[in-house]
Backbone as ProteinMPNN parsed JSONL, in Angstrom:
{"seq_chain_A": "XXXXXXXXXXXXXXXXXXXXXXXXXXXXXXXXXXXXXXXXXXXXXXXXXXXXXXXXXXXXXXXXXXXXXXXXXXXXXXXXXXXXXXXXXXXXXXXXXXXXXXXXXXXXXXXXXXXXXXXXXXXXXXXXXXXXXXXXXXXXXXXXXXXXXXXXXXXXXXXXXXXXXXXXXXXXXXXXXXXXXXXXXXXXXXXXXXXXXXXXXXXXXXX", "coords_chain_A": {"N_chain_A": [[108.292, 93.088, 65.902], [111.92, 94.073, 65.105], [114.196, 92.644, 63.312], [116.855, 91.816, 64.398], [119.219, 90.948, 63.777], [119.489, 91.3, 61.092], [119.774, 93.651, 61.673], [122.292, 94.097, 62.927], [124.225, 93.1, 61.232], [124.091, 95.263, 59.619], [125.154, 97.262, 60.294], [128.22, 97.441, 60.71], [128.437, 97.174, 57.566], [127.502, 99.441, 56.456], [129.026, 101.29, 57.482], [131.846, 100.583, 56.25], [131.053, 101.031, 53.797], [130.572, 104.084, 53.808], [132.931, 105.005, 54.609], [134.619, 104.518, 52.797], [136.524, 106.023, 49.813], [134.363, 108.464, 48.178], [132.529, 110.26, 45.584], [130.845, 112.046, 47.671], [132.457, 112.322, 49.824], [135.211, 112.586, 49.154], [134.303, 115.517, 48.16], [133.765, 116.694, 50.735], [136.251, 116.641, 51.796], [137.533, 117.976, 50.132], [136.127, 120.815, 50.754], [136.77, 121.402, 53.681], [139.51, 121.713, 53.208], [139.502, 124.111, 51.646], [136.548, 126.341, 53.202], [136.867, 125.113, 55.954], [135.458, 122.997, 58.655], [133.228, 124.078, 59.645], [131.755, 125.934, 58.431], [131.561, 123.459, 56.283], [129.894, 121.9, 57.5], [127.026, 123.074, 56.33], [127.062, 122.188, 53.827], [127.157, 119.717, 54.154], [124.683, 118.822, 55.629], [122.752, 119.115, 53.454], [124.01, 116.905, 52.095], [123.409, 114.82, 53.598], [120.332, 114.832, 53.676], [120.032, 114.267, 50.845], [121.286, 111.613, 50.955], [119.305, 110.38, 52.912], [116.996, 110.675, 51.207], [117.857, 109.066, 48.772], [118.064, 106.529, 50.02], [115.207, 106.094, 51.576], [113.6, 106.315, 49.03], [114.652, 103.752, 47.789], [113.921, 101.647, 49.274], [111.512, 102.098, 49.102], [110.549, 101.436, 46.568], [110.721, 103.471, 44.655], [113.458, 103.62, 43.668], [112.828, 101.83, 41.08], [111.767, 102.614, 39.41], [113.865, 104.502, 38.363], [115.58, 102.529, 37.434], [114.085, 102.083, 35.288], [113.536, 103.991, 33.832], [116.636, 105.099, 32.579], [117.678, 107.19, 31.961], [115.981, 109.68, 33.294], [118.121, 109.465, 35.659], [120.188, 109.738, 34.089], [120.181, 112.023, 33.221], [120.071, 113.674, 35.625], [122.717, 113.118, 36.717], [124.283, 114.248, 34.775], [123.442, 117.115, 34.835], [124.343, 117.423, 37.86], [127.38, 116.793, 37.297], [128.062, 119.344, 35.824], [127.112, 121.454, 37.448], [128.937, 121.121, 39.554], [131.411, 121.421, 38.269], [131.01, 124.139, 37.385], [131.631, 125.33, 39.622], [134.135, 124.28, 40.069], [135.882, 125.57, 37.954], [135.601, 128.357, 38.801], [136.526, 127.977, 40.83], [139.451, 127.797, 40.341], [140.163, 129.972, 38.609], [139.95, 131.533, 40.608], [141.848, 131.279, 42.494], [144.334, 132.934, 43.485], [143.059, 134.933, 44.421], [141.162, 134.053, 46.699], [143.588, 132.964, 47.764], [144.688, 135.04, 48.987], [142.724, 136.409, 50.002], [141.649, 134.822, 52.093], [138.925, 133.476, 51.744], [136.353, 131.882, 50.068], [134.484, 133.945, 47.535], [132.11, 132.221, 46.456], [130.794, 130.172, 47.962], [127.927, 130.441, 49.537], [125.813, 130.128, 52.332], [123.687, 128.02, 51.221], [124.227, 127.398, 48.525], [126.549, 125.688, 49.16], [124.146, 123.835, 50.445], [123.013, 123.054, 48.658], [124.803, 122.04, 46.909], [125.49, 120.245, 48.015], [123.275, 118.402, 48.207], [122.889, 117.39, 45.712], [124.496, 116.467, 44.716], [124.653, 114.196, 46.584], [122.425, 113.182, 45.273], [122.837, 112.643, 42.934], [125.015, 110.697, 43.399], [126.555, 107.645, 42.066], [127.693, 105.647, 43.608], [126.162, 105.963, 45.575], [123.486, 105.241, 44.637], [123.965, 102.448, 43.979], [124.739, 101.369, 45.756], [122.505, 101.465, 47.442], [119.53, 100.477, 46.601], [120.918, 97.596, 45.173], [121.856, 97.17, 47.93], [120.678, 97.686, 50.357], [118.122, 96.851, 50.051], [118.351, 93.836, 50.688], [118.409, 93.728, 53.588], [116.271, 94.169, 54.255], [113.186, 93.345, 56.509], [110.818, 91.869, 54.981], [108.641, 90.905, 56.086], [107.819, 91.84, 57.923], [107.136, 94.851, 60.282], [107.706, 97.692, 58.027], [108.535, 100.367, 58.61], [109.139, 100.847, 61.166], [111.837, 99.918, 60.283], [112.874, 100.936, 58.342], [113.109, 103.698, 59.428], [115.29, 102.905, 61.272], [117.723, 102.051, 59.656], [117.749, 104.019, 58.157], [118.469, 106.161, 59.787], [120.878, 104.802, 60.559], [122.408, 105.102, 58.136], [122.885, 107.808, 57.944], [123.805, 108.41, 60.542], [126.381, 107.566, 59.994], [127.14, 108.081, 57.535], [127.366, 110.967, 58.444], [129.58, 111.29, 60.29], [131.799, 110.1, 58.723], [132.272, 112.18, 56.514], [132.875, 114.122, 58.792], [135.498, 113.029, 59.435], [136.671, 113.209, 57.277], [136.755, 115.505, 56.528], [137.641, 117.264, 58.8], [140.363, 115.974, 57.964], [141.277, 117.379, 55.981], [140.984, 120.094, 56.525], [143.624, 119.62, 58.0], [145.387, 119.136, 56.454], [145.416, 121.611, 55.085], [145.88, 123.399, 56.491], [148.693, 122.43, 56.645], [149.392, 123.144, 54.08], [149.408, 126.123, 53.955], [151.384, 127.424, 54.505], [153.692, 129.418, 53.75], [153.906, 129.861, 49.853], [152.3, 127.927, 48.94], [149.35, 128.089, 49.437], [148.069, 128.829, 47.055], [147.854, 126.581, 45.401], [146.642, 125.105, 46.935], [144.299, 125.664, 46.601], [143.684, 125.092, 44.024], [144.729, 122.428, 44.198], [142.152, 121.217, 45.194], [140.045, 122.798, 43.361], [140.623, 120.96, 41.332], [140.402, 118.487, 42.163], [137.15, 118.91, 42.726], [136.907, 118.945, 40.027], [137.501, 116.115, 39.415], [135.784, 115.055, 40.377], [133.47, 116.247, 38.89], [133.926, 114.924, 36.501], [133.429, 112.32, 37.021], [131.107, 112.159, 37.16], [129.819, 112.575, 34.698], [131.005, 110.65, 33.478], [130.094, 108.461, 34.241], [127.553, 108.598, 33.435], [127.638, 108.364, 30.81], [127.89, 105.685, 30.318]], "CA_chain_A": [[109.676, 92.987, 66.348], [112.644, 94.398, 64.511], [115.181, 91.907, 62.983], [118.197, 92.246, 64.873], [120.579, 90.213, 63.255], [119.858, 92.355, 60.066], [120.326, 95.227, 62.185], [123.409, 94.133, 63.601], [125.369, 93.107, 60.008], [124.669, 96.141, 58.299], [126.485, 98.535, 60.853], [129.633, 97.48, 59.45], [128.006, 97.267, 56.492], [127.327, 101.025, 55.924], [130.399, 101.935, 58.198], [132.497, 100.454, 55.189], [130.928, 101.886, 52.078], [130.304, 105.111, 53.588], [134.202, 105.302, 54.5], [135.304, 104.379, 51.138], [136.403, 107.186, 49.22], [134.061, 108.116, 46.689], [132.636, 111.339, 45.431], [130.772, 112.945, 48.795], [133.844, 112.082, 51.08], [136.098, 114.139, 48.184], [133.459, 116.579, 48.565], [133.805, 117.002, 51.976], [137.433, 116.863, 52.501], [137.957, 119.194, 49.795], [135.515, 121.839, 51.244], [137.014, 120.821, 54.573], [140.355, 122.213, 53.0], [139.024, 125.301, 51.75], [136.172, 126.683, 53.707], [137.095, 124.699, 57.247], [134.573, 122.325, 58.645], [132.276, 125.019, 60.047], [131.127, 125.968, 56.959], [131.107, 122.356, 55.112], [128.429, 121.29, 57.882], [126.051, 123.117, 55.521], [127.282, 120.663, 52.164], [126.763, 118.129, 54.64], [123.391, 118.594, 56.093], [122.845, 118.653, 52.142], [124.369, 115.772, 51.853], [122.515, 114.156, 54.366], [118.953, 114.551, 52.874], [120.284, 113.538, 50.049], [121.386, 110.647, 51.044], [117.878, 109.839, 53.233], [115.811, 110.569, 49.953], [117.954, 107.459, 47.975], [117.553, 105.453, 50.912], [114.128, 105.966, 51.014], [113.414, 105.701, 48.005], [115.676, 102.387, 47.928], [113.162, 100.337, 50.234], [109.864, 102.039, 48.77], [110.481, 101.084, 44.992], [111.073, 104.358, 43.857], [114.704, 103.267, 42.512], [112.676, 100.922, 40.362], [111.613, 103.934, 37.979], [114.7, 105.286, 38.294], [116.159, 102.046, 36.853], [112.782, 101.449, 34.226], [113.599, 104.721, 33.302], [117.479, 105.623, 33.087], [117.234, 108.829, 30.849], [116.357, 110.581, 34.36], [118.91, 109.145, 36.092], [121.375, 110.117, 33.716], [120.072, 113.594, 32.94], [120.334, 114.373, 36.758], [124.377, 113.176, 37.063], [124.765, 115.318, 33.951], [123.063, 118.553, 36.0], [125.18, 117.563, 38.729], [128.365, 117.272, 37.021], [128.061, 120.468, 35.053], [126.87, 122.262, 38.581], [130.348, 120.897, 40.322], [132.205, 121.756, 37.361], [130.915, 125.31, 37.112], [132.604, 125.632, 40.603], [135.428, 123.908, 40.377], [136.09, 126.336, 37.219], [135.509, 129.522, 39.537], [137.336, 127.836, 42.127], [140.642, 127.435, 39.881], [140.278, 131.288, 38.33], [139.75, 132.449, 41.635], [142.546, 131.032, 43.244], [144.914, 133.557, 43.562], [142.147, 136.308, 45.048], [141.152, 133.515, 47.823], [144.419, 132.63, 48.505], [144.853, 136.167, 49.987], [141.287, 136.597, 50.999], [141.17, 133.602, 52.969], [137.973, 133.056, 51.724], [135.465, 131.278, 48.571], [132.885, 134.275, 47.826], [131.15, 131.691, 45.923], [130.047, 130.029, 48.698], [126.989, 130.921, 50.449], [124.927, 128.32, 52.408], [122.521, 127.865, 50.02], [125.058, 127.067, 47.319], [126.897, 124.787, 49.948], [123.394, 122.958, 50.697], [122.655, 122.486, 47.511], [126.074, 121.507, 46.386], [125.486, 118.6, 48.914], [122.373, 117.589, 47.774], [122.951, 117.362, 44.125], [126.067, 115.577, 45.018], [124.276, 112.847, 47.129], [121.325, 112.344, 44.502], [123.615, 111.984, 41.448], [126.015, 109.62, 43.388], [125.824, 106.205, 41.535], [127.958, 104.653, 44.3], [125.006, 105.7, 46.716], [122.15, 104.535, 44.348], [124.245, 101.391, 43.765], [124.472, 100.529, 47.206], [120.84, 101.081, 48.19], [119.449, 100.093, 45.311], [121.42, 96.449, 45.629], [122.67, 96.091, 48.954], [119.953, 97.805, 51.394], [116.437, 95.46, 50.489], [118.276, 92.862, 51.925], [118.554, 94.335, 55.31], [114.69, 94.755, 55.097], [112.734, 92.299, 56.233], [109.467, 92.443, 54.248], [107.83, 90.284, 56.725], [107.749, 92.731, 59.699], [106.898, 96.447, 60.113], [108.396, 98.261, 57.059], [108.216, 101.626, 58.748], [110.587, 101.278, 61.83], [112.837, 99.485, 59.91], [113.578, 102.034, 57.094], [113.527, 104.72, 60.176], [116.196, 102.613, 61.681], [118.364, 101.667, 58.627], [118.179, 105.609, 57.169], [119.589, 106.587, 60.864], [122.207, 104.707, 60.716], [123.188, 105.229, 57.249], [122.553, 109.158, 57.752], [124.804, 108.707, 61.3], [127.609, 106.501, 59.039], [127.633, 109.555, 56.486], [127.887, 112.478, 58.971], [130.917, 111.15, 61.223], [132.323, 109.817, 57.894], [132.229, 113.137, 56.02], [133.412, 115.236, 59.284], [136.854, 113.159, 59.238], [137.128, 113.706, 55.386], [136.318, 117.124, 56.505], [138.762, 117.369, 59.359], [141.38, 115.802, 57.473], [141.258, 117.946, 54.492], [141.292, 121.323, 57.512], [144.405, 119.587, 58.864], [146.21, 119.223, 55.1], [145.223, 122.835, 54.549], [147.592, 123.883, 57.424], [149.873, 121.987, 56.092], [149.62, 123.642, 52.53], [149.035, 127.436, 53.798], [152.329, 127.724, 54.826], [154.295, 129.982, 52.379], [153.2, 130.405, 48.747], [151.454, 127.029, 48.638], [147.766, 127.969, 49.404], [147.283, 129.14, 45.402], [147.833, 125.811, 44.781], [145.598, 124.394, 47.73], [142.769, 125.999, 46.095], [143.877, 124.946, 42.7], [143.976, 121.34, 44.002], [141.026, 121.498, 45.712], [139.502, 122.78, 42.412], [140.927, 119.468, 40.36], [139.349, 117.567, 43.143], [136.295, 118.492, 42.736], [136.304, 118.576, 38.877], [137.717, 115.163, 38.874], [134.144, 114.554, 40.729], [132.339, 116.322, 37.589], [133.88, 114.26, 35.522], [133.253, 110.983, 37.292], [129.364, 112.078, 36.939], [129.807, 112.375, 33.214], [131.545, 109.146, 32.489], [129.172, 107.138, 34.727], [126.178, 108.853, 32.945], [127.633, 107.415, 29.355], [127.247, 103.814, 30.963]], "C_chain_A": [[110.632, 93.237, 65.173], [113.591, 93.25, 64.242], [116.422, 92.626, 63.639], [119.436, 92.233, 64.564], [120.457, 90.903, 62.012], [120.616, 93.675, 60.374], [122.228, 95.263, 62.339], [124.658, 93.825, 61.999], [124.961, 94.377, 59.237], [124.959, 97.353, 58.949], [127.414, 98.323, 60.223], [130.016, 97.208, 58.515], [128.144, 98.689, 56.332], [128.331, 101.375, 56.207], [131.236, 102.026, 57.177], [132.44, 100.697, 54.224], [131.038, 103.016, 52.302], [131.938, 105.536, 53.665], [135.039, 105.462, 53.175], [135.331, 105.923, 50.427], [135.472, 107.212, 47.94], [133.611, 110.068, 46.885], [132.278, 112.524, 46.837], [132.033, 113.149, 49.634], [134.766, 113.052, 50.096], [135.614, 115.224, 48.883], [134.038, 116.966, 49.753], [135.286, 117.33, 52.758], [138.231, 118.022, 51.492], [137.617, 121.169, 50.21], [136.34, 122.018, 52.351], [138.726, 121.794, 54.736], [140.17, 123.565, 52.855], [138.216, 126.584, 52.406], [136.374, 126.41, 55.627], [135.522, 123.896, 57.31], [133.38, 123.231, 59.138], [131.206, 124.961, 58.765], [130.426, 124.941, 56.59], [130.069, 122.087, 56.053], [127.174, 121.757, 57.345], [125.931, 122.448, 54.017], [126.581, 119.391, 53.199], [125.259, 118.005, 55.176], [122.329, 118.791, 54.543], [122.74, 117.139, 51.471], [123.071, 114.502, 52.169], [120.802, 113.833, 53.837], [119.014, 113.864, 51.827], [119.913, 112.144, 49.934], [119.845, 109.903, 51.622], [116.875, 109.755, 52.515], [115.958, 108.975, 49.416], [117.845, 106.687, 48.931], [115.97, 104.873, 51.012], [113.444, 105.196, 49.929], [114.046, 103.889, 47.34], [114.502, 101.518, 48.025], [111.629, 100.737, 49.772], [110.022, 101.505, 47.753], [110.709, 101.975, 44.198], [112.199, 103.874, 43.135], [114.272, 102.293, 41.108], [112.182, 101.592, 39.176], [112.494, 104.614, 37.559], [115.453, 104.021, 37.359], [115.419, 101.555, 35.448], [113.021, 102.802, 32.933], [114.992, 105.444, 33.487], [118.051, 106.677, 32.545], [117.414, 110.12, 32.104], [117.428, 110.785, 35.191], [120.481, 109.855, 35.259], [121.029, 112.194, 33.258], [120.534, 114.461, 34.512], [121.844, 113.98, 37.433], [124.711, 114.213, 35.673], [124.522, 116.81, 34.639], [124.018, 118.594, 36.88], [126.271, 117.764, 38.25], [128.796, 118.312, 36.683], [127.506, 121.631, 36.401], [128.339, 122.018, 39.073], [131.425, 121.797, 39.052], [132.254, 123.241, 37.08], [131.72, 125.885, 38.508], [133.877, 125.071, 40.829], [136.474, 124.778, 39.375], [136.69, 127.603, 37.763], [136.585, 129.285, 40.654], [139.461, 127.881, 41.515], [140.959, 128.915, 39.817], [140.604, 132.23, 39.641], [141.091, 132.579, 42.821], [143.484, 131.665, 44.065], [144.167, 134.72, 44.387], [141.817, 135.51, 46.455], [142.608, 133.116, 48.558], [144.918, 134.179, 49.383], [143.826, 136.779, 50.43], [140.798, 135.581, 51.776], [139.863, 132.887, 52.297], [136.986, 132.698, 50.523], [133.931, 132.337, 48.903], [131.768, 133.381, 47.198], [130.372, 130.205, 46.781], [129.232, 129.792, 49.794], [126.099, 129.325, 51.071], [124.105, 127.467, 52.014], [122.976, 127.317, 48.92], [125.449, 125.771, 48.014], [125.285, 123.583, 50.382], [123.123, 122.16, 49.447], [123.495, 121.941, 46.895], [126.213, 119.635, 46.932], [124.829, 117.472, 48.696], [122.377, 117.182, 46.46], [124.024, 116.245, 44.062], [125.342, 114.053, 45.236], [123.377, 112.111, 45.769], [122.11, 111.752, 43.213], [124.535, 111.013, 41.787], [125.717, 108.05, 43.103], [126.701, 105.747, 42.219], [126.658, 105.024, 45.75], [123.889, 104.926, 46.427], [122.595, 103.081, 44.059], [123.941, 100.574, 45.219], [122.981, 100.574, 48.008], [120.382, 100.62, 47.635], [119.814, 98.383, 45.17], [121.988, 95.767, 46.86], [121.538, 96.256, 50.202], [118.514, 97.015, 51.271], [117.079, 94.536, 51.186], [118.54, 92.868, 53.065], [117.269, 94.242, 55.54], [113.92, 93.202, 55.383], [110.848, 91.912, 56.65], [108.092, 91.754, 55.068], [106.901, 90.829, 58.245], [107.209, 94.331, 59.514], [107.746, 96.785, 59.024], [108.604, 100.025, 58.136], [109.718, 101.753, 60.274], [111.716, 100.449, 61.218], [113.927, 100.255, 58.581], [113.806, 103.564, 58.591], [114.861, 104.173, 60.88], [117.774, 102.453, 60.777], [118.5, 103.316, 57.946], [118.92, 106.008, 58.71], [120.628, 106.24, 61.151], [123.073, 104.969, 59.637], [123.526, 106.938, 57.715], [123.744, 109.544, 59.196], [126.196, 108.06, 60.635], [128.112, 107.966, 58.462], [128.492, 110.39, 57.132], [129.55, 111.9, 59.608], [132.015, 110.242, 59.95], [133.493, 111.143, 57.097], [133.266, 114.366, 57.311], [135.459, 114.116, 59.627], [137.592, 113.17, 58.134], [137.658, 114.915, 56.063], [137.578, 118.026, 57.48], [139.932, 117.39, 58.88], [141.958, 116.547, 56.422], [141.377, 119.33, 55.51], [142.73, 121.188, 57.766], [145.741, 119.978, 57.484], [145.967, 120.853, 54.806], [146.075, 123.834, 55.418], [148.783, 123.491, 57.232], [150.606, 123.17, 54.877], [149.894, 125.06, 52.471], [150.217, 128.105, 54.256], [152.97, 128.16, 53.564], [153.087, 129.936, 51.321], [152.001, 129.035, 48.141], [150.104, 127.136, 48.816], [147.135, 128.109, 48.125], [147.226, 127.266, 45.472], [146.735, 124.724, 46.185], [144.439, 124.834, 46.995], [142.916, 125.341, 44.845], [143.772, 123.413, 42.738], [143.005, 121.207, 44.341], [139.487, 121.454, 44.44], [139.272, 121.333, 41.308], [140.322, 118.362, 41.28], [137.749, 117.021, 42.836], [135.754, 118.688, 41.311], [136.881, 117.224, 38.72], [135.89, 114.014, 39.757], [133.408, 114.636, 40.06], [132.628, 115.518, 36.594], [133.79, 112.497, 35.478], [131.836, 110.712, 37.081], [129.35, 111.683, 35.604], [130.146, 111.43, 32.816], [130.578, 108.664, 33.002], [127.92, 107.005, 33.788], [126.495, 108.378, 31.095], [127.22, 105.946, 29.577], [126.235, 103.523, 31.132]], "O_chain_A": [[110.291, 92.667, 64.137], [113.848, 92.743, 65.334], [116.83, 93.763, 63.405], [120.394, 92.966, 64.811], [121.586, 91.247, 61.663], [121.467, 94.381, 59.834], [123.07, 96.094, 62.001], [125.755, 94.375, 61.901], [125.529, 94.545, 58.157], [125.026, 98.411, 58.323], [127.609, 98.907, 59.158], [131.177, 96.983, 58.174], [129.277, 99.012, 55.975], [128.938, 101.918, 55.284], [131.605, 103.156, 56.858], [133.425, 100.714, 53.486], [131.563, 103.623, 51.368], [132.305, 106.373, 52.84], [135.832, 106.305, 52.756], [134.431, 106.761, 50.477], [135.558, 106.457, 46.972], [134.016, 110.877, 47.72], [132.98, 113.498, 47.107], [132.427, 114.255, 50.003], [134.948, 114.232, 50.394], [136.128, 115.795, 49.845], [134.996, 117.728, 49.625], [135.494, 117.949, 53.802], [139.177, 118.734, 51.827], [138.286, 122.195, 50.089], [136.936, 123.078, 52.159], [139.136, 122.348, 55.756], [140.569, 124.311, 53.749], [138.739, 127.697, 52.356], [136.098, 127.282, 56.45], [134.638, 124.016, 56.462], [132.325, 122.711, 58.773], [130.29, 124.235, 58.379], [129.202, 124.954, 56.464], [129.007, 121.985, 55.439], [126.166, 121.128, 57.669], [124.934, 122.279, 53.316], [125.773, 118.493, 52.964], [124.732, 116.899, 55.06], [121.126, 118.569, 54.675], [121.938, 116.524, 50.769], [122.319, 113.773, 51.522], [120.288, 112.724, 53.692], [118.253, 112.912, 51.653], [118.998, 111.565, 49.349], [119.287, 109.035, 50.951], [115.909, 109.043, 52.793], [115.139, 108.056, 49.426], [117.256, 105.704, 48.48], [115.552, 103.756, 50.706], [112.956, 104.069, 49.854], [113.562, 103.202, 46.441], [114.109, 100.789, 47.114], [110.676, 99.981, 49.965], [109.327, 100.499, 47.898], [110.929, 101.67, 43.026], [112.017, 103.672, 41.935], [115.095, 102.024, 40.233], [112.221, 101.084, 38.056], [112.334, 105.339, 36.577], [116.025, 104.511, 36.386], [115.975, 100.813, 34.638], [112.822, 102.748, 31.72], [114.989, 106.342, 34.329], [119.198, 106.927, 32.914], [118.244, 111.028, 32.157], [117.791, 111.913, 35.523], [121.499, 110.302, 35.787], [121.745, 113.185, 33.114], [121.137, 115.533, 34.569], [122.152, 114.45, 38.528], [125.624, 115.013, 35.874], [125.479, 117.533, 34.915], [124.689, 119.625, 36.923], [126.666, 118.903, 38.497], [129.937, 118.568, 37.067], [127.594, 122.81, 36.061], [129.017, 123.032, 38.905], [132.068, 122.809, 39.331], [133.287, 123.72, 36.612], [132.412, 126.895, 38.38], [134.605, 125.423, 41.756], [137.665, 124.833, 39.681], [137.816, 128.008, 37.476], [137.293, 130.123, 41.213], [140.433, 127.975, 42.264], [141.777, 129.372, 40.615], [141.26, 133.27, 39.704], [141.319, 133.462, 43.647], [143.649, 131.251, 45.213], [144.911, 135.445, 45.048], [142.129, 136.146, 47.462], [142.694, 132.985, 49.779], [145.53, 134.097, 50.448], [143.951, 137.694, 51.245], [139.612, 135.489, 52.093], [139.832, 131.658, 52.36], [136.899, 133.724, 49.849], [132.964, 132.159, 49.643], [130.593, 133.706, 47.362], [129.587, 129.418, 46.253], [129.559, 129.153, 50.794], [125.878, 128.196, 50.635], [123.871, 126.335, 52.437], [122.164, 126.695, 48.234], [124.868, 124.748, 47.652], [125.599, 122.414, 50.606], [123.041, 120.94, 49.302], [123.033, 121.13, 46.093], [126.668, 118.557, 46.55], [125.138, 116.284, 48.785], [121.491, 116.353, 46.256], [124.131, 115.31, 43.269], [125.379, 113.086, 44.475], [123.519, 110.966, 45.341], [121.969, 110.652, 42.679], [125.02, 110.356, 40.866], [124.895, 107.362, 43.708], [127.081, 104.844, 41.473], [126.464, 104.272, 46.705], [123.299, 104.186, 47.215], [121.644, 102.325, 43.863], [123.241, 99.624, 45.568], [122.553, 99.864, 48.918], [120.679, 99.482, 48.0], [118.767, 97.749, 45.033], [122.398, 94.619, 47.034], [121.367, 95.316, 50.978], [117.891, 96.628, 52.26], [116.612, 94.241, 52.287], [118.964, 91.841, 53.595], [116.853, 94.213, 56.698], [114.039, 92.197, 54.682], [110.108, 91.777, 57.625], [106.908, 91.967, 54.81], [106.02, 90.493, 59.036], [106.93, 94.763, 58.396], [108.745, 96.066, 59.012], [109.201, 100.71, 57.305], [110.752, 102.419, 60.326], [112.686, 100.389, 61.973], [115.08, 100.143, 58.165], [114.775, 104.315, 58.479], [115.656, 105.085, 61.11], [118.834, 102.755, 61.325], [119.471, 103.598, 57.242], [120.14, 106.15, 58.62], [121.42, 106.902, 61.822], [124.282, 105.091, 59.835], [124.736, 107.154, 57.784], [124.436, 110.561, 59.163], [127.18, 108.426, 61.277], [129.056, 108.688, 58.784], [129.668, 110.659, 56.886], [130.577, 112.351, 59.099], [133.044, 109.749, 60.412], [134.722, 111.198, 57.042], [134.096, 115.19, 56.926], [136.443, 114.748, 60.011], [138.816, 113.148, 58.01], [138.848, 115.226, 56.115], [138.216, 119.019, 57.129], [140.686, 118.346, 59.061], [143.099, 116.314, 56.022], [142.351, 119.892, 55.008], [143.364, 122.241, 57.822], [146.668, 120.786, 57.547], [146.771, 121.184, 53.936], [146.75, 124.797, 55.052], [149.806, 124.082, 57.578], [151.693, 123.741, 54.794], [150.43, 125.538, 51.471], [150.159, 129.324, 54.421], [152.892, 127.529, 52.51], [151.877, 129.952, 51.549], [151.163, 129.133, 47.244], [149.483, 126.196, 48.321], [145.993, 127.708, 47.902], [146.073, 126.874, 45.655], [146.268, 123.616, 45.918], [143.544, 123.994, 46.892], [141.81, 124.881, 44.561], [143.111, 122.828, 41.88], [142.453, 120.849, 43.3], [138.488, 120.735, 44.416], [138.275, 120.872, 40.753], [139.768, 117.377, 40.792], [137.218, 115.916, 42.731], [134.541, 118.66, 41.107], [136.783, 116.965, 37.52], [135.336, 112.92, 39.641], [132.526, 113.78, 39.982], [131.762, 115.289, 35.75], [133.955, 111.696, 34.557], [131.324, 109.61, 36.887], [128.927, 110.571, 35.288], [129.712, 111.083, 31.718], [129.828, 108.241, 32.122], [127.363, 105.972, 33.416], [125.578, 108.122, 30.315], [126.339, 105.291, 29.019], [125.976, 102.383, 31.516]]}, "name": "protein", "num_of_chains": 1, "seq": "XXXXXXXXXXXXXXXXXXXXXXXXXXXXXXXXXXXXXXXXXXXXXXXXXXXXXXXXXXXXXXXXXXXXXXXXXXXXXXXXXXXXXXXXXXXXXXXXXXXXXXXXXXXXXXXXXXXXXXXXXXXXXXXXXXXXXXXXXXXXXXXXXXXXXXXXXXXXXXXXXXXXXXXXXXXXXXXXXXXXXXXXXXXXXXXXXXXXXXXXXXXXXXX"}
């Protein structure tokens, strides 16, 4: 039998961290601005694995090498930052050529998946919160197996309908912005967006 009453406090448990702004939700509402949400549903199904790996890993023990050993941990928010950063670079230069081509050739869905996933694994407010807040949802006394399938579905449904009103909201501001000569500078914030995401990797990874 599944614990229920675990089940039932950490819906609006996840509901509330995953809302919180932190770097994916940027992510998502900056893409959201630029490409439209069409598109970002390939960052996000990115995302998404992402996120179901550190979960995973959360409730098996994996995070416990990740914290025995935090060398990896910090080598892979440095990768990430310096991956965001190489596009948020392109995305600034470029600004002026997308703002009258409608469109980011840099990226493809493959870039966008991976943009998602790199995102999720390096986020130290995701590995914080599984990591410290999801064992005690589990309860080690019962099946382990539908209880991490239940607990990653809801985080993984939390995310997505999280991410698509980032994602929305950041489409709706981009109609706002595309009016007149303001779209250079939609891309340009857009860009500062998501290097103020590479550089949230890099400070965390000095800590």
């Amino acid at each position: 039998m599944l614990d229920l009453t675990l089940i039932a406090l950490f819906i609006p448990t996840i509901l509330l961290i995953s809302i919180t702004p932190g770097m994916c939700m940027t992510l998502a509402m900056t893409l959201g601005m630029t490409i439209g949400v069409r598109k970002t549903l390939w960052m996000m199904l990115g995302e998404l694995l992402g996120v179901g790996i550190v979960a995973s890993a959360a409730v098996l023990g994996i995070a416990a090498i990740m914290l025995n050993f935090p060398a990896l941990f910090t080598a892979l928010k440095v990768v990430g930052a310096l991956y965001l950063g190489y596009i948020a670079v392109n995305m600034w230069r470029n600004a002026k050529h997308n703002s009258t081509e409608q469109t980011i050739d840099i990226k493809s869905k493959k870039q966008l998946f991976t943009q998602g996933l790199i995102t999720a694994l390096a986020n130290p407010k995701g590995w914080a919160f599984m990591v410290s807040l999801l064992p005690p949802f589990i309860n080690y006394q019962q099946a382990l197996t539908p209880q991490l399938i239940i607990l990653v579905t809801l985080i993984l449904s939390s995310e997505f309908i999280c991410m698509m009103l980032y994602a929305t909201g950041g489409k709706s501001l981009a109609k706002i912005l595309k009016r007149g000569d303001k779209v250079i500078w939609l891309y340009r914030g857009s860009a500062l967006l998501m290097m103020v995401i590479a550089c949230w990797l890099l400070l965390s990874s000095t800590h």
